[in-house]
N, C-alpha and C positions, 0 to 999 in steps of 0.2 A: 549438918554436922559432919566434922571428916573425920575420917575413922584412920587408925593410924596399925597398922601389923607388921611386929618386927618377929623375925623368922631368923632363926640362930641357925646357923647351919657350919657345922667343923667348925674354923675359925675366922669367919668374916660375919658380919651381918648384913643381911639387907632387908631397907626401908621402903614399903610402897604406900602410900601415901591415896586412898580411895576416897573422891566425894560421889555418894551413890544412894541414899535417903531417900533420893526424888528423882523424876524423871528430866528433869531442867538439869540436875547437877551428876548424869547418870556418868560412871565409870567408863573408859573405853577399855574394849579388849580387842583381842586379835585370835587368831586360830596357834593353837599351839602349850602355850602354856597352862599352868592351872592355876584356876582365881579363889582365892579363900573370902568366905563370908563368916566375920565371926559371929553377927549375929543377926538377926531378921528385925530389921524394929524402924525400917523407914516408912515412909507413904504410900498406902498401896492405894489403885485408882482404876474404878470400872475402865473398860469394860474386862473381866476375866475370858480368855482366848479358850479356857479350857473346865469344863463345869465340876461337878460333884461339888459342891456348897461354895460359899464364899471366903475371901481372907478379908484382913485386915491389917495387912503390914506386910512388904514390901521391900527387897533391895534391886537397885536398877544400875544397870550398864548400857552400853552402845556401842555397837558394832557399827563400820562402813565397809563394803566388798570394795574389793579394787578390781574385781572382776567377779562374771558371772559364776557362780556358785551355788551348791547343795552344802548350806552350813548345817551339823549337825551340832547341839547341845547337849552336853552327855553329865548327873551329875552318879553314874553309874562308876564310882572308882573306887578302891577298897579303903579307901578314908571315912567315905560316909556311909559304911556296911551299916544295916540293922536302922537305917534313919528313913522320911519320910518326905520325900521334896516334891514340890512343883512347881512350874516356870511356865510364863507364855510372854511371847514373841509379838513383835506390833510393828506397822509401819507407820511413815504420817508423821506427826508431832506430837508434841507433849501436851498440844490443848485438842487436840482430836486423833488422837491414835486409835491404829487398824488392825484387828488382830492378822497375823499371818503365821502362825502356828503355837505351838506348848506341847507340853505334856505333864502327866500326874504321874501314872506306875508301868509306863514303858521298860523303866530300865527293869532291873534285877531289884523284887523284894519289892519295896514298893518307891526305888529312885525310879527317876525320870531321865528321858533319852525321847528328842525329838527332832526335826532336821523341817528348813524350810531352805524356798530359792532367795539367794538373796543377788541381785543385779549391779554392774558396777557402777559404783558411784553414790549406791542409795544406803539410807540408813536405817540400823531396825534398833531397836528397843526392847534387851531382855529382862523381866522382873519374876524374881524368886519372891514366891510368899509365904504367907503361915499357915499357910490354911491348913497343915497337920503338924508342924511342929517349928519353931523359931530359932534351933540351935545351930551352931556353926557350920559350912560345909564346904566342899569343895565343887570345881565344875569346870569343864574343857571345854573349847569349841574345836572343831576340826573344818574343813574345805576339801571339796572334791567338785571339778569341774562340772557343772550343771549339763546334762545329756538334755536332749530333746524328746522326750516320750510322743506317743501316738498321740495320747489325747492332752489338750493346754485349759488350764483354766483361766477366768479373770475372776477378781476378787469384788464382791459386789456387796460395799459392808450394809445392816442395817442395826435401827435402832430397837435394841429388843427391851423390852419391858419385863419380862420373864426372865429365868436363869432355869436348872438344871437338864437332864438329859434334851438334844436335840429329837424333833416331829417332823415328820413332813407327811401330807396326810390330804384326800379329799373332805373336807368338815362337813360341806353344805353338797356332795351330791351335782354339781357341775362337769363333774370329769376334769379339773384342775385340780394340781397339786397345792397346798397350801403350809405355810410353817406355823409351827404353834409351841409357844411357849407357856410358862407356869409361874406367878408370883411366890416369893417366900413365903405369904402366911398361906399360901393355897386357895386364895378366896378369888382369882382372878385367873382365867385362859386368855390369853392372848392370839389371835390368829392371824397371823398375815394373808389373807385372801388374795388369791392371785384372781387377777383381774383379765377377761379376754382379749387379747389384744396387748396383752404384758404390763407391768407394774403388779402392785400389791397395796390394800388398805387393809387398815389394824383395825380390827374390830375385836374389845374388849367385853368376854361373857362371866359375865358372874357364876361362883359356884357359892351355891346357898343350901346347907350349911358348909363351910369351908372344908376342904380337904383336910386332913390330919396330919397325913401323908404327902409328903411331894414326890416326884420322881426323883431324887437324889440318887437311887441306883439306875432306874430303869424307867421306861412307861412305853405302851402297848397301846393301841386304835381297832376301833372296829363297831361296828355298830348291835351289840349288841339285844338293841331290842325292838330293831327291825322298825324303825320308824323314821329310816330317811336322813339321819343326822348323825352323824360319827360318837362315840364315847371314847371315854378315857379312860386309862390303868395307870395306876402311880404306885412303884415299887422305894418300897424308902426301907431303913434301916432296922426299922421295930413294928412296921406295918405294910397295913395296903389300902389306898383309899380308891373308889372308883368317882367320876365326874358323869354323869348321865345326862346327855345331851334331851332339852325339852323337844316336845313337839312341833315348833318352829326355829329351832339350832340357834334361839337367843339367847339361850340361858343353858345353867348345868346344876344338876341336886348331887351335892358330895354325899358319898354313902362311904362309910369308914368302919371297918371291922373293930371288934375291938381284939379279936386273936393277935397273938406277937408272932410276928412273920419277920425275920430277917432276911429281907427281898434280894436278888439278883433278878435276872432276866422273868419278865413277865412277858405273858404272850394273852390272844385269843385263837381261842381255837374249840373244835367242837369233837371235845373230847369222848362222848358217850352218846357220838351218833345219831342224837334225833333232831338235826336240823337246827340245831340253840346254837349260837356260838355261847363257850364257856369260859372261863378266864381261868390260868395254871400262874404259878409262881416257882420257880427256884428257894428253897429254903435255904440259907447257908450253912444252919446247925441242927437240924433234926430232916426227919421226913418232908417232901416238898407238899405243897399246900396249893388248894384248888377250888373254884367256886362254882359248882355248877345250875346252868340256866333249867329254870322249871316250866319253861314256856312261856312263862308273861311277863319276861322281864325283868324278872328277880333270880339274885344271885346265892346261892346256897353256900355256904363253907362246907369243906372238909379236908380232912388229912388224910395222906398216906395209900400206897396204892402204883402210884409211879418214883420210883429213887428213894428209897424206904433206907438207907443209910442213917445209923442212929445220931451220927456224930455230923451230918449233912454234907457238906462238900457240892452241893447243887450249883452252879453259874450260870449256864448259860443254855436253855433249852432253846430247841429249834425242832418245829414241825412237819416234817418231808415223807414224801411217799417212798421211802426205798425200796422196796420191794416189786412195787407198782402192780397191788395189787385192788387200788380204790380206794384207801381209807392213809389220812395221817398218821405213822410212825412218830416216833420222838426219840432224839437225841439228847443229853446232857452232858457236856465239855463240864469237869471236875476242876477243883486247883484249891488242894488242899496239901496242905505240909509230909514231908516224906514221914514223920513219927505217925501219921493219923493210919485208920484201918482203912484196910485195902476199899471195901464199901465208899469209903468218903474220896478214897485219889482216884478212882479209876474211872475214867469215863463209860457213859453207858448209854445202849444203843433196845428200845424197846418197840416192840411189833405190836401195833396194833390189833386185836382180836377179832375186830368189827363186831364188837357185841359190848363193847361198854368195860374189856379185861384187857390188859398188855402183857405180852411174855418177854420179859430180858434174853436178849440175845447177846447181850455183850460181846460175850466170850466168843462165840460161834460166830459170828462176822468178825473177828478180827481188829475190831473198832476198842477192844479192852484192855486198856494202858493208863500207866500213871503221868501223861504230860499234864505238867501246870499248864494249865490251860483255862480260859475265860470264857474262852468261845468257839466256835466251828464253821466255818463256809462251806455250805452243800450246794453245789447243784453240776449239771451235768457238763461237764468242762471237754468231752470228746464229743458231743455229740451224738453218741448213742442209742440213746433212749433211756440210761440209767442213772438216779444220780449218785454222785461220786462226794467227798467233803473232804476240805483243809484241814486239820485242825491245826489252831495257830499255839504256837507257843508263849506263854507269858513270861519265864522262862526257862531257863536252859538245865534245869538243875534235875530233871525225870525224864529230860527228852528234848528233840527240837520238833520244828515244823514238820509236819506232816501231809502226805498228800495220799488218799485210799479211793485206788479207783475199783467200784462197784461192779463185781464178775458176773451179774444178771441173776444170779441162784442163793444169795441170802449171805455171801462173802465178801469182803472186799481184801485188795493188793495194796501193799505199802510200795509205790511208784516213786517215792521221794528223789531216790540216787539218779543224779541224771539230770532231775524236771529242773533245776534252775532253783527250787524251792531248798534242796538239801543247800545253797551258796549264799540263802538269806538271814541275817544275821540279826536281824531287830525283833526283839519281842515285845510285847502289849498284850490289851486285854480286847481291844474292837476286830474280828473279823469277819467280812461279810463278803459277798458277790453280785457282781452285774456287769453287763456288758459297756463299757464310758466311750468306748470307739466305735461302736455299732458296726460289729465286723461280723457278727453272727455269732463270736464264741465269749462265754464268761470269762469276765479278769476278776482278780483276787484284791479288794481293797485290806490293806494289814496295818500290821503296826511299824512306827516309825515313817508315817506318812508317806507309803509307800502303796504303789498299785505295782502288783506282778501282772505283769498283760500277758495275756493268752495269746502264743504262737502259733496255735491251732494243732500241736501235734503233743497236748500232752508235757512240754515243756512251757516255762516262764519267765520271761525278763524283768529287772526290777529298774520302778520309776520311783523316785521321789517327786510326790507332784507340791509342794511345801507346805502340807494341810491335813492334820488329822483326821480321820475317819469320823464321820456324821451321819445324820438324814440325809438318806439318797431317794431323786424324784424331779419329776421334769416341772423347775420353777419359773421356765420362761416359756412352753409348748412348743417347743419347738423339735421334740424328738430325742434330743440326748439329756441323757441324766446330769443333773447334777447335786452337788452336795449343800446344805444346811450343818454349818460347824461352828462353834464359839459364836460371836455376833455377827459374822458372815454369812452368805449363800455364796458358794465357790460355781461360777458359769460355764457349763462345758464348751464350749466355742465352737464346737462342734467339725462336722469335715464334707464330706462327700456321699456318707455310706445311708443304703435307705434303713428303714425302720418300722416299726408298728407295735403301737399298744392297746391293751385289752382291759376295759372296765366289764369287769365278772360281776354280774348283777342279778341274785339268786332267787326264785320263785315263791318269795317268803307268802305270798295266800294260798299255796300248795301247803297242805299238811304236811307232802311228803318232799316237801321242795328243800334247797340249803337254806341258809343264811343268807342275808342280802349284802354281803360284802363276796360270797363264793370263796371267802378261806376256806382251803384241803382243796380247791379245785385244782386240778392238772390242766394245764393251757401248753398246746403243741401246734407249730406251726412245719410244714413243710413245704421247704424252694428248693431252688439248684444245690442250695450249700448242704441238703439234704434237712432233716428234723431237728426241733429243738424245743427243750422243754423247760416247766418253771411250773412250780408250785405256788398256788396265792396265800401266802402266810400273813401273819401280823406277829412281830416283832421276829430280828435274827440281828446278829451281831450281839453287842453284850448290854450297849444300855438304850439305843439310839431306837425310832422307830422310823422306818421308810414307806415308800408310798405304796400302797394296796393294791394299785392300775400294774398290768404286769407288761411290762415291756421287753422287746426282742430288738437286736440290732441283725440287718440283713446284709449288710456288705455291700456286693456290686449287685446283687440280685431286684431284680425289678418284679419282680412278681410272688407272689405267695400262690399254690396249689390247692395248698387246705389250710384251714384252721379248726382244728378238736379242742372242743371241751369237754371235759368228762367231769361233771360234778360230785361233790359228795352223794347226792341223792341216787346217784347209780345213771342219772342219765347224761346221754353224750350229746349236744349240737356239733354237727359238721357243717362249715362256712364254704363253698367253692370259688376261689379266685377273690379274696376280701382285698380291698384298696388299701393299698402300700401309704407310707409317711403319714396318716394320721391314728384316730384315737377311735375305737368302736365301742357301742356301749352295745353285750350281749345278755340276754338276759335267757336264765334258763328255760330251756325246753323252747324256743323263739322259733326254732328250725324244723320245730316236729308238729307230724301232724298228728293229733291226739284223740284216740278215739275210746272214751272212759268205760270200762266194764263188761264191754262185749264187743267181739269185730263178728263179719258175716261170714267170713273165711275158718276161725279156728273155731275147737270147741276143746274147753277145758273141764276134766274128768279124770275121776271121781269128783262129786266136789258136794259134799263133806268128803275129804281121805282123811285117813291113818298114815299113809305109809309115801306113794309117790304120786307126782299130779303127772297128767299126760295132755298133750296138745297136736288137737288133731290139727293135720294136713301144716304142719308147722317144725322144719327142721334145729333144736335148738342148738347143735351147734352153730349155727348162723345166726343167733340169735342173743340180744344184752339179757340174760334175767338176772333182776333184782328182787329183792322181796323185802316190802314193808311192815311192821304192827300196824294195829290199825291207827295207831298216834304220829305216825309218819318217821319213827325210828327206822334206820335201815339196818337189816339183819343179813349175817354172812353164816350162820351153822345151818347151811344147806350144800347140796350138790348137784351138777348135771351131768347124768351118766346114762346112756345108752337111750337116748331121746327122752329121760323121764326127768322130771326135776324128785330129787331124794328130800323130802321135809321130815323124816324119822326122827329129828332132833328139834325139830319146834314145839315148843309148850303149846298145850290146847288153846285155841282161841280162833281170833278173824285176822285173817293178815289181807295185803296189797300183793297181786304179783303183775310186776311191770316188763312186760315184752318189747322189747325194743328192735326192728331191722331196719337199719338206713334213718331214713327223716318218719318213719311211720311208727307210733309207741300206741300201744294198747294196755290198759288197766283191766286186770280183775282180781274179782274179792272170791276171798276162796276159807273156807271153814277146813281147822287142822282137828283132829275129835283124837 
């Protein structure tokens, strides 16, 4: 069909004359000018470059570079204030085209604004759909010479059977990353299995009964209930479904709440301390919502307790130790409208209690602002030992990008002016971090397809690498991360710099052991480049979920000194000189020599006490103590002061006290009256 738009302007007219329905007959454009769609009603055609559901109609163009270039597509212009677009980008041809970038609510409100590389000579393929609304709009492209960034990728399309949020994830416990996709009715997991030795086979798992829920917002990994085989979290609009992986990773049992949950970011994590991972949810409209684990695998609902905002405002939570003091904190990136109560815009920054309680610290860190914002990249960007977070701006209308580096004592500094980050101008809703040049320090993957790379002093340069933000996770083993985006996995190509990753593999037949994924563990490596750290989460950024295996990039350094892990369970493995460029599988307490209940050295007294325990011929400040219930909860309302441990505040009962010096840990059970 040609579509015909006459445009009156003072006194001439002029005719442009668009065939654009289909991708055979798409429009050409050029950088500069603005293209009017009056209205969405052509042929739309898998594959979608950019998720959250599907369309069904379609207007298309074509572009050809005449040189190398960063084309951005922007339908961010005050023509199409208050409307709802999305666009994705394709190389290839019309009988097999390649996603190579889009966007959905980049721009301003909920347009779209996204930039890919495009090469001279070559051609791409832009389609606006319907997928929120079919009325007429506007839309630029612009060019700016294509830079060289650190790290390059190559585009490695695959065929996905699944659609919403990107996975990348160990499924089957190999120490390979794999990608995993979701059918519409929810009845089908998709895994791309990475194979040793490189490639990938599809192995389709049934979920019986079908999920309810898709991840259409979000979805979150992790195993749950500890039998070897990964589970699933599915954040959708009006619910929450979980996929529960069988006892040989062939199968999954959908379990579907029937609570109305309007999901953003979902995570695992082990919220109340005794060794369960739990499953949280972001609520959009009331208090956030949370399941937690009762020990054998089953998930409890409840409400309320973390972000108790009546009117919600929840997006985007993320699980960090900031404080670093053993146990997971929680953050939540807010992005709610300037009329809503403060409760609902402001981001919030909560401490964990280590007893199963959170105190809001908002305000008192500094982290207590109204940026529209989706989401937050934590982690420790100097190198310090602290960590530090982004928050990204979605956008500009309460604030821009932020950058707050962590002052060690419960504060953080707004370092923005200066870092390269105050000069970035793209907002979205994805931000996350990792190291993609393995140079030893975290870059900043953001919005507008863009990685800010870490200069190493606190400041950041910005790349367009032509590909929005995904599953990040090493899909080929070979050390550098790469991404799972649209129907792609983007290949990091890697460079020179060494590396090392860590499969955290937790002591689940320890009562008092973590999880067997070691989410909330702290993993610390020190070389010459000095220390670096990384917390084992499952889910960050805003919808995507990346891979569990935690990895470092080392630069020129050829050696590692140590490797610490400090688990949730309170115990630490130290590794001396561990082999550089491959993958370790550590499993808790591996390093320690364990001697349960009595050693021939100490003696522990009073025991029944009231008041304080004392240990003889035993200095504790030189010394890890932990203390368990006897359910293998770990408890922190204790103290160690003047060689005694103070229990004055533990409820009558049996608890666990775990001595730890060097690789040598000692158990004993001690009666509080």
């Amino acid at each position: 069909m040609n579509k015909i738009t006459l445009i009156l302007m003072m006194s001439f007219i002029s005719l442009t004359v668009f065939s654009q329905n289909t991708c055979n007959t798409a429009a050409p454009v050029t950088a500069g000018p603005t293209y009017t769609i009056p209205v969405i009603n052509g042929t739309d055609v898998a594959p979608d470059c950019v998720g959250n559901g599907v369309a069904t109609l379609a207007e298309w163009y074509v572009y050809t570079a005449t040189a190398d270039y960063t084309v951005t597509v922007t339908s961010d212009l005050p023509a199409n204030a208050g409307q709802d677009t999305r666009f994705h980008v394709y190389s290839g041809n019309c009988g097999a085209l390649v996603c190579e970038g889009g966007d959905d609510d980049s721009g301003g409100g909920f347009l779209s604004e996204g930039s890919f590389n495009a090469y001279n000579g070559n051609t791409y393929y832009i389609a606006f759909d319907n997928r929120w609304e079919a009325d007429g709009l506007d839309f630029q492209l612009s060019e700016a010479p294509l830079s060289s960034p650190p790290f390059v990728f190559t585009n490695e399309p695959i065929t996905t059977s699944g659609s919403y949020k990107n996975c990348v994830v160990d499924m089957n416990g190999d120490c390979l990353d794999d990608m995993v996709t979701i059918n519409n009715p929810g009845s089908r997991v998709y895994i791309y299995e990475q194979q040793p030795g490189g490639g990938f086979i599809e192995r389709t798992r049934t979920i019986s009964p079908a999920a309810t829920f898709r991840p259409s917002w979000s979805i979150a990994a992790g195993d749950y209930d500890d039998n070897g085989y990964t589970d699933l979290m599915f954040g959708a609009g009006s619910g929450v479904s979980f996929a529960r992986a069988s006892s040989d990773g062939t199968s999954f049992t959908g379990i579907s709440g029937p609570e109305y949950v309007f999901s953003q970011r979902t995570n695992f994590a082990d919220i109340d301390k005794d060794g369960n991972l739990d499953a949280f949810v972001c609520h959009d409209v009331g208090p956030n919502q949370y399941y937690i684990n009762d020990g054998a695998g089953n998930l409890v609902h409840g409400q309320g307790g973390l972000g108790d905002a009546p009117t919600g405002g929840n997006y985007a939570s993320v699980w960090i130790d900031y404080d670093n003091d053993g146990d997971s904190d929680m953050f939540i990136a807010k992005c709610n409208g300037g009329g809503a109560a403060a409760s609902a815009r402001y981001n919030e920054l909560f401490r964990n209690n280590g007893n199963g309680t959170y105190t809001d610290v908002s305000v008192a860190s500094g982290l207590y602002d109204p940026i529209q914002t989706w989401s937050s990249a934590w982690g420790d960007y100097d190198n310090n030992g602290w960590m530090d977070v982004y928050v990204g701006a979605s956008s500009f209308v309460d604030g821009s990008h932020k950058l707050m580096r962590n002052n060690g004592d419960g504060t953080f500094t707004d370092i923005t002016a200066g870092s390269g980050v105050d000069m970035f101008t793209g907002t979205g809703i994805e931000h996350m971090t990792h190291d993609f040049d393995n140079d030893g320090y975290l870059d900043i993957f953001t919005a507008g397809n863009t990685i800010l790379h870490n200069n190493q002093d606190m400041t950041f340069t910005e790349y367009d690498v032509g590909f929005s933000v995904g599953a990040v996770g090493d899909l080929n083993d070979d050390g550098f991360l790469d991404v799972f985006t649209g129907n792609s996995w983007r290949r990091n190509n890697g460079n020179g710099n060494n590396w090392i990753r860590i499969n955290t593999i937790g002591a689940v037949a320890d009562p008092m052991g973590s999880n067997r994924n070691g989410i909330g563990a702290r993993v610390q490596i020190t070389s010459a480049l000095g220390s670096q750290i990384r917390d084992v989460k499952s889910g960050d950024g805003f919808g995507h979920m990346g891979s569990i295996i935690t990895h470092f990039g080392l630069g020129s350094d050829t050696s590692i000194s140590e490797l610490r892990i400090t688990w949730p369970s309170g115990i630490v493995d130290v590794i001396n000189n561990p082999t550089i460029n491959t993958k370790m599988d550590v499993i808790e307490g591996s390093t320690l020599s364990i001697d349960d209940y009595t050693l021939d050295d100490t003696i522990l007294y009073p025991n029944p006490t009231h008041d304080y325990i004392n240990i003889a011929n035993l200095n504790l400040e030189e010394t890890s103590v932990v203390i368990h219930d006897i359910l293998g909860k770990r408890l922190f309302n204790f103290t160690v002061e003047n060689n005694q441990i103070n229990v004055k505040n533990l409820a009558t009962g049996t608890y666990i006290l775990m001595l730890q010096q060097g690789n040598k840990l000692a158990k004993h059970k001690f009666i509080k009256q």
